[in-house]
N, C-alpha and C positions, 0 to 999 in steps of 0.2 A: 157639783156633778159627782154621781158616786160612781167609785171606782175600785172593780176587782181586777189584781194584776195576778195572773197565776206561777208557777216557778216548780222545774223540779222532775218534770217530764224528762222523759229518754227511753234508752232501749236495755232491755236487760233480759237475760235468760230464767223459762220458766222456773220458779222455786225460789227469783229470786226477790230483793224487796226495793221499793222507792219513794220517796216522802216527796207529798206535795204541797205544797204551800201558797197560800194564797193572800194577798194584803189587803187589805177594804180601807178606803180612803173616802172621804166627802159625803158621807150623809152618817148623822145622831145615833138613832139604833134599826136595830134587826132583832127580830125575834128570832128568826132562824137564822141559818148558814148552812151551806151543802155543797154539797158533790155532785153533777153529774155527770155521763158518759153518754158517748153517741160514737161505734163501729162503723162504717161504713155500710150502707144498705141497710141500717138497722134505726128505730126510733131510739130517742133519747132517754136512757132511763134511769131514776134515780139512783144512787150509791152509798149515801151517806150525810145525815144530815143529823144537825145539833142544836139547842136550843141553847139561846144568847147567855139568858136569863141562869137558869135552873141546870144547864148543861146534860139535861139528857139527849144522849144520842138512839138512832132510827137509822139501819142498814137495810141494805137488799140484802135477800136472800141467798146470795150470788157470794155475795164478798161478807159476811157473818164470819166470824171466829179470823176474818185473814184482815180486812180490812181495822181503821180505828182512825177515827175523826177527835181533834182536839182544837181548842184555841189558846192562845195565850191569853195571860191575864192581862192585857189592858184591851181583851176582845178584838183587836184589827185585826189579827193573823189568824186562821185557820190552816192546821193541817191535818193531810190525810195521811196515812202510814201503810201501805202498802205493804205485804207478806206475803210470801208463797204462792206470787204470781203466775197466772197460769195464761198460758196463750189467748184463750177468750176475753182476757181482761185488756185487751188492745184497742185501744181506742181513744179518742181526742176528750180529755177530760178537763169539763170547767165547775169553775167555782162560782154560786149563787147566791143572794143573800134577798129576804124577804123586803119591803116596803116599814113593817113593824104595823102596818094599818089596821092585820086581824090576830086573832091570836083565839085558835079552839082546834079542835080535832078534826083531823083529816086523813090523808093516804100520804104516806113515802114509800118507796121501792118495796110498792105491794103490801104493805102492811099500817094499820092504824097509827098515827104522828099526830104529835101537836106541831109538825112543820108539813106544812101540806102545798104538796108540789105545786099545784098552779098557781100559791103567791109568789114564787119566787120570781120577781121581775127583775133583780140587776145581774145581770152575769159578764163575765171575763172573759177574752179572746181565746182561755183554751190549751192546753197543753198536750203534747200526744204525749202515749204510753204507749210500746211496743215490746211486747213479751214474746222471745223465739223461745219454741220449743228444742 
């Protein structure tokens, strides 16, 4: 049974930073790994995601130059590295990971990915972030 356990979530004031981390446990590979977020009233939208393999990373436009997505080398952990946090960035964020079933070009947080958001079928219970200004 696969499993993403997320870690790392809290509150902290604008400008400032927080590292998340996430475990994968119980299934072979993924091609992807990601980020996503969902504000309240708001759809879920990508934030960050990285290829298993080849380790290229794919941001939203949102979080570009603040955000930065990594895994460790024995690939179970992914983190996300939070910077200069800004109040909009508040919101319940989990950790994703692909089936490994496809692998081509698609869409992440609005722009061209070889991780393309609708395979991402295992996801984690979720972590809030809460950024006061």
């Amino acid at each position: 049974q696969v499993q993403l356990v997320e870690s790392g979530g809290g509150s902290v004031q604008a400008g400032g930073s927080l590292t998340l981390s996430c475990a994968a446990s119980g299934y072979t590979y993924s091609n992807c790994m990601g980020w996503f977020r969902q504000a309240p009233g708001k759809k879920r939208e990508g934030v960050a995601a990285m290829t298993t393999g080849a380790g290229s990373t794919y941001y939203a436009g949102s979080v570009k130059g603040r955000f930065t997505i990594s895994q460790d080398k024995a690939k179970t952990t992914v983190y996300l590295q939070m910077n200069s946090l800004k109040p909009e960035d508040t919101a319940m964020y989990y950790c994703a990971a692909d089936s490994g079933a496809k692998f081509g070009w698609g869409t992440f947080g609005g722009g061209a990915s070889l991780c393309n958001e609708p395979d991402f079928n295992y996801w984690g219970q979720g972590t809030q972030v809460t950024v006061s200004s």
